[in-house]
DRENVEXZA-32760 format. One record per atom (N, C-alpha, C): x, y, z; residue number from 0; residue in one letter. Coordinates in steps of 0.1 Angstrom, whole numbers, plus 2048, in hexadecimal, padded with zeros to 3 digits. Layout:
// residues N
east	north	up	resi	resn
X	Y	Z	NUM	A
...
END
This chain:
// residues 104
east	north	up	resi	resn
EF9	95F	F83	0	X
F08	962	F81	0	X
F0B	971	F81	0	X
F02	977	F7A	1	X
F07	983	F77	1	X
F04	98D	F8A	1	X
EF9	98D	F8C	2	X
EF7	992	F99	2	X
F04	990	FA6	2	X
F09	97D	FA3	3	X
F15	97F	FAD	3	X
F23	980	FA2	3	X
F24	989	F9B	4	X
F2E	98C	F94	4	X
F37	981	F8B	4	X
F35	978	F8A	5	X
F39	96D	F86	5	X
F36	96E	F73	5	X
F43	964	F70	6	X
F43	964	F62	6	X
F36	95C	F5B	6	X
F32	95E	F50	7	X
F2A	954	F48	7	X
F30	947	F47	7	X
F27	93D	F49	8	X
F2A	92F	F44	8	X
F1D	92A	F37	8	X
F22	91E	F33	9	X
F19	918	F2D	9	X
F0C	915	F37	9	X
F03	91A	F2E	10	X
EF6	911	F34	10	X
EEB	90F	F27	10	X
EDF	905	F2E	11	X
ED7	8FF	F23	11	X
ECD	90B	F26	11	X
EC7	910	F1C	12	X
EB9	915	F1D	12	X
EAF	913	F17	12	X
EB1	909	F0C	13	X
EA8	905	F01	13	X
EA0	912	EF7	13	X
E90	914	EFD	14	X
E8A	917	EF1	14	X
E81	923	EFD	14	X
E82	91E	F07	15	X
E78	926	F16	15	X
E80	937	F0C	15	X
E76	93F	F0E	16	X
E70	94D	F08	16	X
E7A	955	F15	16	X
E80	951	F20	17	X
E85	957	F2A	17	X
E91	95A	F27	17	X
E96	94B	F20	18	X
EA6	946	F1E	18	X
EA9	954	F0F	18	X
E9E	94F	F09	19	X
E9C	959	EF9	19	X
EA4	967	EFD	19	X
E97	96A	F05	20	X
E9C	979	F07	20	X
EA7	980	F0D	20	X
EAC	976	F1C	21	X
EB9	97C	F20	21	X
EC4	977	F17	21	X
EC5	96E	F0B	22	X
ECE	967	F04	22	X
ECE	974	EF6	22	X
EC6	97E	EF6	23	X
EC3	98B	EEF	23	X
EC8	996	EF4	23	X
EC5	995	F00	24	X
ECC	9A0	F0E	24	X
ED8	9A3	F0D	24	X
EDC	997	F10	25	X
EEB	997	F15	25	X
EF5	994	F0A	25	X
EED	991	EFF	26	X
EF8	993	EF2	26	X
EFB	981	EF2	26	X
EF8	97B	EFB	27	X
EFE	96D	EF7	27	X
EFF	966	EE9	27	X
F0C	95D	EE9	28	X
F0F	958	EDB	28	X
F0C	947	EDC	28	X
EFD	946	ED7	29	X
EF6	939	EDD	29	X
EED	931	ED1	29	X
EEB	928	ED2	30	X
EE2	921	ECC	30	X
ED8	917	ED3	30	X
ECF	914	ED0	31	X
EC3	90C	ED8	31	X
EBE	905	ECE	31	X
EB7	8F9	ECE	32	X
EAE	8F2	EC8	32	X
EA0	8ED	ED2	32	X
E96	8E8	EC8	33	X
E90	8E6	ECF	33	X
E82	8DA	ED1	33	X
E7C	8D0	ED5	34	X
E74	8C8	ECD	34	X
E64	8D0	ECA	34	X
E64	8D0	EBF	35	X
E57	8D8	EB7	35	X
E4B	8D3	EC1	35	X
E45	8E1	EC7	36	X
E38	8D9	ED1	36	X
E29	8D7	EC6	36	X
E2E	8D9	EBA	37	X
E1E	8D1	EAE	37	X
E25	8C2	EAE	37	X
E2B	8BC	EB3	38	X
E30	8AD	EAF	38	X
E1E	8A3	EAF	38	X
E19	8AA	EB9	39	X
E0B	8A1	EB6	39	X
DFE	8A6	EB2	39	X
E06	8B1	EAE	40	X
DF9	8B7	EA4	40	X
DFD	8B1	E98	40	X
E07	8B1	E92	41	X
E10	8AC	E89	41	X
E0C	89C	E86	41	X
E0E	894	E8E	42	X
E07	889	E92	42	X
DFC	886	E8E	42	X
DED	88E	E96	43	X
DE1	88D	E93	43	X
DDC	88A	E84	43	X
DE8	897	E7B	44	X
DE5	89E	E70	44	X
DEB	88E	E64	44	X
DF7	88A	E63	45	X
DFB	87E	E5E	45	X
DF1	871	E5E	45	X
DE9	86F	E74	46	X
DDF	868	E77	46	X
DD0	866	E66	46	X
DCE	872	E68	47	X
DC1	876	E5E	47	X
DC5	875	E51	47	X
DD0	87C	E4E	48	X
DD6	877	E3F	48	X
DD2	866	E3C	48	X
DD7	860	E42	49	X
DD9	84E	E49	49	X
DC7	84C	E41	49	X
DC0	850	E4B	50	X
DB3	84B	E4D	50	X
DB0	851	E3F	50	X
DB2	858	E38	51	X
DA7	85D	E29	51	X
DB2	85B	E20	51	X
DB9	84E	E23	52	X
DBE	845	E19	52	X
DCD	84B	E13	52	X
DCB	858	E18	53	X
DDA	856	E13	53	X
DE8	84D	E13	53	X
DEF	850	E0B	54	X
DFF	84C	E12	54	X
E05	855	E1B	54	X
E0B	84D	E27	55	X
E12	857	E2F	55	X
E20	852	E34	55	X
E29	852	E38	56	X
E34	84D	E3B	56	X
E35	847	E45	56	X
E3E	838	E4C	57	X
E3D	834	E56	57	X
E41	83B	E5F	57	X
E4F	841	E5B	58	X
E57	849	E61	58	X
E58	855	E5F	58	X
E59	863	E66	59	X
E58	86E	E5F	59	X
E67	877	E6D	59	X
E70	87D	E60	60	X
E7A	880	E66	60	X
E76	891	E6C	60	X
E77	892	E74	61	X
E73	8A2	E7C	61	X
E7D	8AC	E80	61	X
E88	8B4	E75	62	X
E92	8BA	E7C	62	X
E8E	8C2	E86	62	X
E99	8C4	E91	63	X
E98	8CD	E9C	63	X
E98	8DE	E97	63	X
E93	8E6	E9E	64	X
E91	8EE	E97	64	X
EA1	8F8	EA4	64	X
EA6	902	E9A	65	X
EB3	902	E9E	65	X
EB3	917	EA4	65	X
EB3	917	EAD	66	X
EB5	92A	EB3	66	X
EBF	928	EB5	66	X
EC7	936	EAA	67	X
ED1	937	EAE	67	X
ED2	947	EAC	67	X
EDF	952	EAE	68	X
EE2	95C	EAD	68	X
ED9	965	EA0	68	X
EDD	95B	E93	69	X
ED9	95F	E82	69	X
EC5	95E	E86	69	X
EBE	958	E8E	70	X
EB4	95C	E8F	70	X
EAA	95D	E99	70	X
EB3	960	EA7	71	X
EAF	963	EB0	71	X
EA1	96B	EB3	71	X
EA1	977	EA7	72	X
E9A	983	EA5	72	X
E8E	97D	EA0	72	X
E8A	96F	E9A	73	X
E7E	96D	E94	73	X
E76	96A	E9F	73	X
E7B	963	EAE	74	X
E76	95B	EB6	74	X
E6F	965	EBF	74	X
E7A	96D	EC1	75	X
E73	97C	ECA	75	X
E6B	981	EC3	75	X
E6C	980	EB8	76	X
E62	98C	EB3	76	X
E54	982	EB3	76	X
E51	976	EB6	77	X
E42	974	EB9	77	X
E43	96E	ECA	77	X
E4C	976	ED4	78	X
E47	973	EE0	78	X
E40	977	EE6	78	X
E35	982	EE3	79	X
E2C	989	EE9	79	X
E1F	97E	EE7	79	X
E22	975	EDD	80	X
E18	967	EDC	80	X
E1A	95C	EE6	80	X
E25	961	EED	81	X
E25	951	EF6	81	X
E28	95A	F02	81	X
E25	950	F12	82	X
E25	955	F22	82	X
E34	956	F22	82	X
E34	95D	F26	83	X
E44	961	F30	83	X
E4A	955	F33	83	X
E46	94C	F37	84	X
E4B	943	F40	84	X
E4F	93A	F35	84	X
E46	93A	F2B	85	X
E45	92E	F21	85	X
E52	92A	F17	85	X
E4E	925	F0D	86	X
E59	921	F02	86	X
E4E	921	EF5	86	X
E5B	92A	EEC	87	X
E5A	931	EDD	87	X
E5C	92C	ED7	87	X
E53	920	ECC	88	X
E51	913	EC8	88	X
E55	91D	EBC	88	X
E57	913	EB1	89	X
E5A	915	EA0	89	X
E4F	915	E99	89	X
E4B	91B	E92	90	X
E3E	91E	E8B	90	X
E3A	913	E82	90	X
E2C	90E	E81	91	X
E2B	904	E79	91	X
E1D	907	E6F	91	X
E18	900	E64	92	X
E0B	902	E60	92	X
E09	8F5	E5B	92	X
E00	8EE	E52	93	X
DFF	8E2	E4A	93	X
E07	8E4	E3E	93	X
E0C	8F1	E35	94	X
E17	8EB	E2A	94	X
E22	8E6	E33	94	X
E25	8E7	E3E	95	X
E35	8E3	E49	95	X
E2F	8D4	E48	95	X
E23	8D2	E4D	96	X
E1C	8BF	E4E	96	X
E21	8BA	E40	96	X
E1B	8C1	E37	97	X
E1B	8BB	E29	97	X
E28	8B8	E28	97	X
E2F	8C3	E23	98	X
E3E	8C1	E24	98	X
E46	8B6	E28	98	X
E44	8B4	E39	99	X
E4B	8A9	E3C	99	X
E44	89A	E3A	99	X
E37	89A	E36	100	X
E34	88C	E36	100	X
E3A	88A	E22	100	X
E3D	895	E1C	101	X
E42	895	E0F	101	X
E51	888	E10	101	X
E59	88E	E19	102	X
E66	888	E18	102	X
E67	87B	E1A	102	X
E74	87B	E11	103	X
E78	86C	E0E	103	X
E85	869	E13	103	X
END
């Protein structure tokens, strides 16, 4: 749009590290969500809980994780960790597992 002079419109760009940066560029007033790519590491980790007897939940609720303007700056600032091409996932560890297999 911009090359044939044309105004901005709405578009999707999700979480891709491309969208990140020209949506930094250009000043855009945007938000993105995105599906967390640990959902089956996440998985695994609940799996093994399961098996050494713990309790674990049937259901486990997974908020979307939300880029917007207020913290655009956290996501760039670890894109030198992900390909150019790729998408700049939400950080996770096992207190985040714990955590959510916690809720009720």
């Amino acid at each position: 749009l911009d090359k044939q002079g044309r105004d901005q419109v709405p578009i999707t760009g999700e979480n891709a590290r491309q969208f990140l940066e020209l949506w930094k560029e250009k000043g855009l007033k945007s938000w993105a969500t995105m599906q967390p790519n640990w959902l089956g590491a996440f998985a695994t980790y609940t799996a093994v809980q399961a098996l050494e007897g713990k309790d674990v939940p049937a259901f486990v609720k997974i908020p979307l994780p939300v880029i917007d303007n207020s913290n655009i700056d956290e996501y760039l600032a670890r894109a030198k960790d992900f390909p150019a091409d790729g998408y700049i996932y939400s950080p996770y560890d096992e207190e985040l597992f714990k955590k959510l297999l916690a809720q009720k």
